[in-house]
C-alpha positions as CSV (number, residue, x, y, z in Angstrom):
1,X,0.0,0.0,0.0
2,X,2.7,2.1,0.5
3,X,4.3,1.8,-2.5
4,X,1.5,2.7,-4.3
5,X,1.4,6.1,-2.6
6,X,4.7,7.0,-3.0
7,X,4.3,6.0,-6.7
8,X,0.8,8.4,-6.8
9,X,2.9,11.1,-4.8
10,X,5.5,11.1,-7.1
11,X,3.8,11.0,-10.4
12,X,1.5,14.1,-9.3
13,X,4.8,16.0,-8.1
14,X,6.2,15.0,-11.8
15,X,3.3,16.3,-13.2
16,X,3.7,19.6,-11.5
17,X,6.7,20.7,-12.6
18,X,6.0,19.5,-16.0
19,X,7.3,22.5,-18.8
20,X,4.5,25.1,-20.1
21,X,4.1,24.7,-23.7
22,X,2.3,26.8,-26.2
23,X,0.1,25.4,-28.9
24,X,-1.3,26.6,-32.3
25,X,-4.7,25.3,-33.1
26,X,-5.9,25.9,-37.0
27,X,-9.7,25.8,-37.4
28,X,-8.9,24.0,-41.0
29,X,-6.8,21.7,-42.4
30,X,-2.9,22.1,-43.5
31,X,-1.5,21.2,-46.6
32,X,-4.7,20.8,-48.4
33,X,-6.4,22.4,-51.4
34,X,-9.1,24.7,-49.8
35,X,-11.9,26.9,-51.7
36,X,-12.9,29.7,-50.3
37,X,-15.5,32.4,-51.6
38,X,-15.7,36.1,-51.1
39,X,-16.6,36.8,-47.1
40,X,-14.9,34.1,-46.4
41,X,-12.3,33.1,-43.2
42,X,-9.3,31.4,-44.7
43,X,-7.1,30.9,-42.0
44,X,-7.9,30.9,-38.4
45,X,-4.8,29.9,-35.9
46,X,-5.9,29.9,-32.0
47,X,-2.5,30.4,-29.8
48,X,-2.9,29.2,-26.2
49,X,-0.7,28.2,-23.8
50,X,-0.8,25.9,-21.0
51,X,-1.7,27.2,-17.2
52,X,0.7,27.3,-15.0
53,X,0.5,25.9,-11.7
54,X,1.8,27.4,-8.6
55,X,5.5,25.6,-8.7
56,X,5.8,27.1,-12.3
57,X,4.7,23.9,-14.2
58,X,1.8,22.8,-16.2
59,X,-1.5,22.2,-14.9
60,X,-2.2,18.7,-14.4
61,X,-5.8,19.1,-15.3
62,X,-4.9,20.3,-18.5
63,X,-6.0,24.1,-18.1
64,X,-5.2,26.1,-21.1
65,X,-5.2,30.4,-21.5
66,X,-5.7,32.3,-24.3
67,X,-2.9,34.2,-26.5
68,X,-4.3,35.5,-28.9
69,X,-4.8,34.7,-32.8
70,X,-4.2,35.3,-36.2
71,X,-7.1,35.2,-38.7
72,X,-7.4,35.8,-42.9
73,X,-10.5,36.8,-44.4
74,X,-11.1,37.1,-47.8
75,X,-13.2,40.7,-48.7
76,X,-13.1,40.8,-52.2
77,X,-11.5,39.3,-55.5
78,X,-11.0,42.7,-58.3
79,X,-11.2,41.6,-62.2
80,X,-7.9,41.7,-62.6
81,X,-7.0,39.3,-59.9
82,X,-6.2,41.2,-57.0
83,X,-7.5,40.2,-53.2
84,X,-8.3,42.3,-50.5
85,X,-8.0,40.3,-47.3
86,X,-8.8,41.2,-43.8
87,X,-6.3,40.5,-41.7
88,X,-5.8,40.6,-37.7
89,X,-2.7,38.9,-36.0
90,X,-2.9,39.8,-32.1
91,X,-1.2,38.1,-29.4
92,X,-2.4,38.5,-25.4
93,X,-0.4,37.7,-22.3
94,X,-2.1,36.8,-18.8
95,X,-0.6,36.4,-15.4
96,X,-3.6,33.5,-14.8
97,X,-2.2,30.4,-12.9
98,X,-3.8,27.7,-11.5
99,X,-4.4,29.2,-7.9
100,X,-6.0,32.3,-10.2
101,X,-8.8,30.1,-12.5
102,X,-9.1,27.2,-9.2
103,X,-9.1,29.2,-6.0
104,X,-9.1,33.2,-6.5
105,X,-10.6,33.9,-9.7
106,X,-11.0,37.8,-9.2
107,X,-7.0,38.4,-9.4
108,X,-6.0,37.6,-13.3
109,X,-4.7,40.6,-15.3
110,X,-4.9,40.7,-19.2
111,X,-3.0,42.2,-21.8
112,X,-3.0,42.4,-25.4
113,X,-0.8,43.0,-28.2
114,X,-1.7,43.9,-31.4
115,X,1.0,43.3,-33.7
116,X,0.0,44.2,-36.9
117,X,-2.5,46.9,-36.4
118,X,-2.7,49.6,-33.8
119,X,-6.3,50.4,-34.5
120,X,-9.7,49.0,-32.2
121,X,-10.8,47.0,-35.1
122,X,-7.5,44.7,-34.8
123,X,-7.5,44.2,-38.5
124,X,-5.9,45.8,-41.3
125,X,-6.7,45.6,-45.1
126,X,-4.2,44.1,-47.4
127,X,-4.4,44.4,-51.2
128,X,-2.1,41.1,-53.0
129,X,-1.7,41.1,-56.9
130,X,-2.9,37.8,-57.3
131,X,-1.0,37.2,-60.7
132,X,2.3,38.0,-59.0
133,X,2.5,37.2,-55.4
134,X,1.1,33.5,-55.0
135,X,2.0,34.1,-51.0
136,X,1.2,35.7,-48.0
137,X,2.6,35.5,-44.8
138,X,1.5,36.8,-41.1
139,X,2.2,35.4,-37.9
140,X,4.1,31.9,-39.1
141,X,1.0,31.5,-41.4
142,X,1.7,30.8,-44.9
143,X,-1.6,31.3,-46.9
144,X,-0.2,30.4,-51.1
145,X,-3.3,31.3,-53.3
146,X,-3.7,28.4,-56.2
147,X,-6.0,29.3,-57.9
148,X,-8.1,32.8,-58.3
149,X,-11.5,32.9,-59.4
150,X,-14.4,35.1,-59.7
151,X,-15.9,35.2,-56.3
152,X,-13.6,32.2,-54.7
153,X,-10.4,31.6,-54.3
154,X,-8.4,27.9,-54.0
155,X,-5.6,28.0,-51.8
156,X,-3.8,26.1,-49.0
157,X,-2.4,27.1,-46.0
158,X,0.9,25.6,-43.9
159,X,2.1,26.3,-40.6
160,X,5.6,28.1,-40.7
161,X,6.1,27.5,-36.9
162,X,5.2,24.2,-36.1
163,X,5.5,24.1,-32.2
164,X,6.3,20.8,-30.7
């Protein structure tokens, strides 16, 4: 019996000092061939990290926070091929911990960072020649435009930061 406490002790205290990781979670596939039309998100890419616990580590119960986002959207396709996108790339930072979210939720401060637009919208409108620049690039998103169409738009999108 006592083994298997020390054994449960020691896992949890391994847990607990486990290293904070960020993730990047896409709301669409990689690497594929995508179709989009005009109004359209194309990329969405979630950052969040995972809450720390009160010796520094991870939380065991797998508690995440939010740090912000980068997000594509297609407004409009011009005759001769050129896209207007809508695009926000912000980033947040939070002193939330585990003893914040579990035991005193009244005490997290928030900050944001917008990185690519100063403005309160938190998007900026880009303008991409679509017969020369088959690219864009924002926040370790790679958004390569296939195909242009009329109203739509085939494309794929790959993640320049792969986080592990």
């Amino acid at each position: 019996m006592r083994k298997i406490l020390y054994f449960v002790v020691l896992v949890v205290i391994v847990s607990g000092c486990a290293t904070i990781e960020s993730h990047r979670d896409f709301q669409q596939p990689l690497e594929q061939s995508l179709t989009a039309s005009i109004g359209s998100s194309l990329v969405r890419m979630n950052r969040v990290g995972d809450l720390p616990n009160a010796l520094g580590g991870r939380d065991i119960y797998g508690g995440k926070v939010d740090k912000g986002y980068v997000e594509v959207k297609l407004l409009g396709i011009s005759d001769d091929s050129e896209l207007t996108l809508s695009v926000s790339d912000m980033t947040k930072q939070s002193t939330e911990s585990t003893m914040d979210r579990y035991v005193n939720p009244k005490s997290v401060a928030v900050s944001q960072n917008i990185s690519i637009n100063t403005s309160a919208e938190q998007s900026v409108v880009v303008k991409i020649d679509g017969n020369t620049e088959k690219d864009y690039v924002v926040g370790g998103v790679k958004v390569t435009f296939l195909e242009i169409r009329q109203s739509s738009v085939v494309y794929k999108v790959t993640d320049l930061m792969p986080i592990r």
